[in-house]
matplotlib code that plots the C-alpha trace (Angstrom):
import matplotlib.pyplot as plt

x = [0.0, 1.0, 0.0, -1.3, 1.8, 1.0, -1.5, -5.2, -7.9, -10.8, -11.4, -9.2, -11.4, -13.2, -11.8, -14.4, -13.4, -13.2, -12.4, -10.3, -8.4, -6.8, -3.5, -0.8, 1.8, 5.0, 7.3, 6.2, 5.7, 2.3, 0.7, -1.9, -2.4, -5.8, -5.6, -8.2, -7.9, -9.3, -10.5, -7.7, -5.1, -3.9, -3.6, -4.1, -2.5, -2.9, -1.3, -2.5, -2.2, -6.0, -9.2, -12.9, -15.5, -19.1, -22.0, -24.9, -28.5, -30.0, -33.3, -35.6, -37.1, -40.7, -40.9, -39.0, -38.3, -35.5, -33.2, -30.3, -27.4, -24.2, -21.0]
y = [0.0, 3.5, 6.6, 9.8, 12.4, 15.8, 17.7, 15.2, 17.4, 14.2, 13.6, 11.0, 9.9, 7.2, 5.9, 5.2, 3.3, 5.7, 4.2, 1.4, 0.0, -2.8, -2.8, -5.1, -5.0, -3.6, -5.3, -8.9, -10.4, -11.6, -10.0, -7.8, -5.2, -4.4, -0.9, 0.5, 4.4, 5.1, 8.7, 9.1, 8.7, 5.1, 3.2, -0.7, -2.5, -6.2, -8.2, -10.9, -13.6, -15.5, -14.0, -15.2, -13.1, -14.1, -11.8, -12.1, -10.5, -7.4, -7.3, -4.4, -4.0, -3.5, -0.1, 0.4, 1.5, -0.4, 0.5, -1.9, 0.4, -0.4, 1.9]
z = [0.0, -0.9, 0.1, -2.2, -2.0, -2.0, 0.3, 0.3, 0.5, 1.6, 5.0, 7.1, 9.6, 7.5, 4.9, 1.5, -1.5, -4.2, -7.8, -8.6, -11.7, -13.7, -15.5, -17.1, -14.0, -15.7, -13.3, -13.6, -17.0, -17.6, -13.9, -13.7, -10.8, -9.3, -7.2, -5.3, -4.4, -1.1, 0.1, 3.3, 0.1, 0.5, -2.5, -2.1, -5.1, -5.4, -8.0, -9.5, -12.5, -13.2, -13.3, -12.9, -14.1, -12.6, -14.0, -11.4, -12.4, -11.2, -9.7, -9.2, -5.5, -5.3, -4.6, -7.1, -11.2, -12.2, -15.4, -16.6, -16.9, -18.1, -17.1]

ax = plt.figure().add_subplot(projection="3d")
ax.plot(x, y, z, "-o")
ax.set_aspect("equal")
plt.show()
């Protein structure tokens, strides 16, 4: 884990996941890094080789209007 350098303007007291991201790891051949950014600045990098991918269906509550949306 790494921490943001430079002056972090989101509060420190709890930390919240903010974004996170997937890459080719440039130091190992054939890795892949997953890191997470979280809002008191530490970055949590985890690297990794294999993936599983398991899509799971969304389904509306009754109270209410559900939209499939893809981001």
């Amino acid at each position: 884990m790494s921490r943001y350098k430079g002056a972090w303007p989101l509060s420190k007291q709890r930390a919240h996941w903010l974004y996170d991201e997937v890459d080719v790891d440039s130091e190992s051949q054939g890795a892949l890094l997953h890191r997470v950014l979280f809002s008191d600045g530490i970055i949590l990098e985890i690297p990794f080789k294999s993936v599983w991918i398991h899509t799971v269906p969304m389904r509306a509550s009754d109270d209410a209007v559900w939209s499939k949306q893809i981001a």
